[in-house]
C-alpha positions, 0 to 999 in steps of 0.5 A: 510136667513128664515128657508124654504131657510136653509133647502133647503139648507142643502137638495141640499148640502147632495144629490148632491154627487148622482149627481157626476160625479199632483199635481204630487203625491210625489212633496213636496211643503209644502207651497212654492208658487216658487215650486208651480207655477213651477210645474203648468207650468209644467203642462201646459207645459204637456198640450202643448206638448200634444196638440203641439208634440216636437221632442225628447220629449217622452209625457209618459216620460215627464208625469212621470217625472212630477208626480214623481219629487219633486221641491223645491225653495231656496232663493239664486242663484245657481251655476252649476260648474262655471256658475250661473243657474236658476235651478239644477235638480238631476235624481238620488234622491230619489224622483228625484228632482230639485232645483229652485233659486227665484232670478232667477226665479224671474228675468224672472217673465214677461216672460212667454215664457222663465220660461216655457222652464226652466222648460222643460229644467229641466224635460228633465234633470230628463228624462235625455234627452240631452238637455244642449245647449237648442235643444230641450226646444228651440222649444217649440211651446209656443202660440201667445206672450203677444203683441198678447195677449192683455189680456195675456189669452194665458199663462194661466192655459190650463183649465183657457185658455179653459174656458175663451175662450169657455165663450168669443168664440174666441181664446186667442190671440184675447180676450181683457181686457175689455173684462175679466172686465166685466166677473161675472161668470165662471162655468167651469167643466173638458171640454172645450166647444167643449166638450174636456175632460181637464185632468190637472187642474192647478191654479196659479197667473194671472190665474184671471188677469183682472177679477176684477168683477168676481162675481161666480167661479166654477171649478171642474170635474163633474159626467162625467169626473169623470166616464170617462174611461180616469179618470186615466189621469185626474190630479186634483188640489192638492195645490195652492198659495192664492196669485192666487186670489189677481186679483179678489177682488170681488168674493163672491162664490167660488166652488171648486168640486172634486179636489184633496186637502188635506188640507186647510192652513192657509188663503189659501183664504184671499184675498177674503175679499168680499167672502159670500159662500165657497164650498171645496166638493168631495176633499180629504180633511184630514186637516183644518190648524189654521186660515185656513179662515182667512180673510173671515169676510163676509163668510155666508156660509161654505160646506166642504162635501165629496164624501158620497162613498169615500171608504177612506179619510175625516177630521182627523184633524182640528186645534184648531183655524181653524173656528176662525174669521167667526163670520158671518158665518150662515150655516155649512155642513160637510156632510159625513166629520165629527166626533165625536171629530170634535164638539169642534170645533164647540165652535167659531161659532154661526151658524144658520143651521149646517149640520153635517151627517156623518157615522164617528159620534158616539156621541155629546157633546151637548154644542157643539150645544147648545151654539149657539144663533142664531141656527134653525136647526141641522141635524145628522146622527149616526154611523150605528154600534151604531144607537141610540143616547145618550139621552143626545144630545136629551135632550140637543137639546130638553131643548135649545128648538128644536123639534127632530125627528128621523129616523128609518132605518128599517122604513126610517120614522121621528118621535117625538125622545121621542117615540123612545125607548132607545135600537132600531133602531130609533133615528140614524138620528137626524132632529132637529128644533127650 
């Protein structure tokens, strides 16, 4: 990558939020891959009955109890009474709550059918809608079965379904495998291709069943959806199971914008060995687990921006690990997401261009730069209530061989940082090149 293209880069990475657009909040899922994919069929399950009404089933209701109930899996079967289940749900928690059991879960594994109407069942408990015998969770209008279905599209994440459909323009019952194996690229932002807003976004495992040359994904909700007077239903991703990409081992850019993650854990992308670009902006990211990219020794470049108008929010912690194992990687922004005590752990990594503009900085250990071999370019930007920067990080900059200028914001013009005189108002921007 020259320098003209690093540039570039950073230019398109920190102006793009001009161009912007249940989890059920309170589910604590913690890293349990069962609740996870339980609450995504409730979701689904959501979307259905949306799309498809069930007698007996109040869709707010179902909503509600969705984003208020708190699922966890427990590694035994259990027992309601007399009888083994599946699942317990308990209305009168607090939150409300339902226990799933893996085994049973898991010996209904293939049968999507069957898993989704549990966890309606389920929810009907916490609604506490008489639901014992199955009378109403029995009538869910599921789509066409999987020998319908050839490529098993149909069961998918609504917005998966949606998007795989609008690409190939034919329903999911009629796609085939052959089909999805020549996909390279999806691109995929809140609407359906008839322009339908899609105001759930879920992701679980077979999500990419039969995409094993998926090159490109992108999903996320754009500056329209996000502005849309109906953004009070929209349901950003919040969480989900790394195994989801086991099904699409080729895929070397993935672009997750303006979702609703709050942490990235440990190898939460792993199994995208092949991945060279990784883009988690807009979200509401707050953590960055150890060893949270692990497994991406072909990652190149990194974006980790926030929403530059986000009023709260951004990166409070990073483990001291977090970046360990990306010796490749050249470009790093974390654009309006990082701080002041976010340098150190810049120590693993021997970037090329590095993207570190943020209201939240108010000074840099240069060592934290300087170290960097392979470094051409560093851009900065000042905490507004303390515009100058410390001599030190310029000089620091300045004696490893970079070229600084500053900006002033009085007079929104670069210059040479030396004649930038300690106590104005220059040097709150740092451009520096070597």
């Amino acid at each position: 990558m020259n320098h003209d293209l690093l540039i570039r880069f950073f230019l398109a990475s920190s102006l793009a939020f001009f161009a912007q657009p249940a989890r059920a909040d309170g589910v604590g899922n913690g890293g349990d891959s069962y609740a996870i994919e339980f609450v995504g069929i409730s979701k689904s399950v959501l979307e259905r009955v949306r799309t498809v009404p069930l007698a007996g089933v109040d869709l707010a209701a179902l909503e509600h109890a969705i984003e208020n109930t708190r699922v966890i899996s427990k590694a035994e079967d259990l027992v309601l009474g007399n009888r083994s289940v599946d699942a317990i749900n308990y209305p009168d928690s607090n939150p409300p709550e339902i226990v799933i059991s893996r085994p049973g879960w898991d010996r209904i594994a293939k049968d999507e059918r069957s898993r989704a109407r549990l966890v309606l069942h389920e929810m009907l408990g916490i609604m506490r809608v008489a639901d014992d015998h199955y009378q109403i969770s029995q009538n869910l209008n599921l789509p066409a079965p999987t020998e319908n279905d050839p490529a098993q599209v149909c069961g998918r994440s609504t917005w998966m379904r949606e998007a795989l459909e609008g690409l190939l323009h034919k329903g999911c019952e009629r796609v085939l495998v052959s089909e999805l194996q020549k996909l390279q690229a999806i691109d995929f932002r809140g609407r359906t291709a008839d322009g339908r807003l899609v105001r759930t976004i879920t992701f679980r495992k077979g999500d990419l069943l039969h995409l094993v040359n998926l090159d490109e994904m992108v999903f996320g909700y754009t500056g329209d959806t996000v502005g849309n007077p109906d953004e009070k239903y929209c349901d950003p991703l919040r969480e989900f199971d790394p195994a989801v990409f086991e099904d699409a081992p080729s895929m070397t850019f993935l672009g997750i914008e303006f979702q609703g993650l709050r942490s990235i854990p440990r190898g939460q992308f792993s199994p995208l060995k092949n991945l060279r670009k990784l883009s988690v902006t807009g979200s509401d990211l707050s953590e960055i687990a150890d060893y949270a990219f692990q497994g991406l020794t072909q990652l190149q470049q990194l974006s980790l921006w926030r929403d530059y108008w986000a009023e709260l929010g951004g990166i409070d912690r990073i483990g001291n690990h977090a970046f360990q194992g990306l010796d490749r990687l050249e470009v790093l922004s974390f654009f309006a997401n990082f701080r002041t005590n976010h340098g150190k752990y810049l120590r693993d990594l021997n970037l090329k261009a590095a993207n570190l503009a943020s209201d939240d900085i108010e000074h840099i250990d240069p060592s934290n730069l300087t170290h960097m071999s392979r470094l051409k370019y560093v851009w900065v930007q000042g905490k507004t209530t303390t515009p100058v920067w410390p001599r030190a990080l310029i000089d620091g900059l300045t004696e490893a061989g970079f070229s600084c200028n500053c900006i002033s914001n009085a007079q929104s013009t670069w210059e040479p940082c030396a004649t930038a005189q300690h106590g104005d108002d220059r040097g709150m921007n740092l451009n520096c090149t070597r």
